[in-house]
N, C-alpha and C positions, 0 to 999 in steps of 0.2 A: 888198674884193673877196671875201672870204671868208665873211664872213655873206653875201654875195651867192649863194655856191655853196654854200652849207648849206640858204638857203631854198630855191634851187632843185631842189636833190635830193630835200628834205624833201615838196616840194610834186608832185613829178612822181611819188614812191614815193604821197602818198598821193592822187593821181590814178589811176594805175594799181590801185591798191587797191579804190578804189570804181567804175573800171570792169570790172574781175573779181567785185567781191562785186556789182555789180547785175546783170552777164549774168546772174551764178548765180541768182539769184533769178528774173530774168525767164525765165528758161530754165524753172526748175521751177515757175511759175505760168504758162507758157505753157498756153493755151487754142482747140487750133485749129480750133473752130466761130466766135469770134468775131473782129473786123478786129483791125487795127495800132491801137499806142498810141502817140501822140508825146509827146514826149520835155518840154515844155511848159516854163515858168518856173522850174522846178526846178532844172530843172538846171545855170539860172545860180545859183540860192543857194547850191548844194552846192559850185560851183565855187568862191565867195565864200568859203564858210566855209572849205571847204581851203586857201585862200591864204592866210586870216586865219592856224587855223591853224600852217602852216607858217611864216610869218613869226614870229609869237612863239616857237614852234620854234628858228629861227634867234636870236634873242632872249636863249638863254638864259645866266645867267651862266655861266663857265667855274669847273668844280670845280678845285677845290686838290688836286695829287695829292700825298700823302705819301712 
């Protein structure tokens, strides 16, 4: 249950990550002569790779504390 809530956290922080660092950018390359962009297959990869990711994330061995 615990790698369970490491990956989860791991994956929701770097969710919300790449939903704030892309407004940011779509924000300052907005363009308002030209239409909407959809959001397209992309954004299932990004999704993909952040799971990935966060699962080895969750993965990782546990350090030896002195």
């Amino acid at each position: 249950m615990k790698k369970y809530l490491i990956f989860i956290s791991s994956f929701i922080v770097l969710y919300f990550s790449y939903q704030y660092l892309s407004g940011m950018i779509l924000t300052i390359q907005y363009d308002p002569e030209t239409g909407g962009a959809g959001s397209g297959p992309s954004h299932l990869l990004i999704l993909v790779v952040m799971a990935t990711v966060s699962y080895f994330l969750s993965c990782l061995p546990k350090r030896k504390q002195a």
